[in-house]
C-alpha positions, 0 to 999 in steps of 0.5 A: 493520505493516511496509509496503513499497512496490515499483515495477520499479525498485526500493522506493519505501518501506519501515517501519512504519505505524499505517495505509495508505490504498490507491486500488482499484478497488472504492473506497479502503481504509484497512489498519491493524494485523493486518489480514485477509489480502487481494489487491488491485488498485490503480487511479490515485491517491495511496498515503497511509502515516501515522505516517510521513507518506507520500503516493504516487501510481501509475498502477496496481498490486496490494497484498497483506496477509498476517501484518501485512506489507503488500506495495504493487506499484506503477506510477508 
C-alpha cells in the first residue's frame, strides 16, 4: 500500500508498506494491503511502518484509508 505520513510542516514519510501499526483511540490497529476504507482518530504513541522499518511518535492525529493508500495526519 502507499503510505504517507503528513505533519503541518510538511511530510514526514512517505512509500510502500506491507503493514502499519496506528495508536487510536479505541486501541491500536494494524493496516495491511487493500485494507477497508476508514477514518480514524490517533491518540499519543508511536506510528510503526514495517517493510521499511519506520517508528513515529505523535501526540495525536487522524488516519484515513482509502483504494490502498493510507493517508496518517499527525502532531508531533
Amino acid at each position: 500500500m502507499q503510505v504517507s505520513i503528513l505533519e503541518p510542516k510538511g511530510v514526514v514519510w512517505e512509500g510502500n508498506a506491507k503493514e502499519a501499526n496506528l495508536p487510536t483511540i479505541e486501541g491500536e490497529i494494524c493496516v495491511l494491503d487493500f485494507h477497508q476504507s476508514f477514518l480514524i482518530r490517533l491518540k499519543k504513541g508511536e506510528v510503526r511502518i514495517s517493510r521499511p522499518n519506520f517508528v513515529k511518535a505523535i501526540k495525536d492525529g487522524i488516519a484515513f484509508m482509502r483504494s490502498n493508500v493510507l493517508k496518517i495526519f499527525v502532531e508531533t
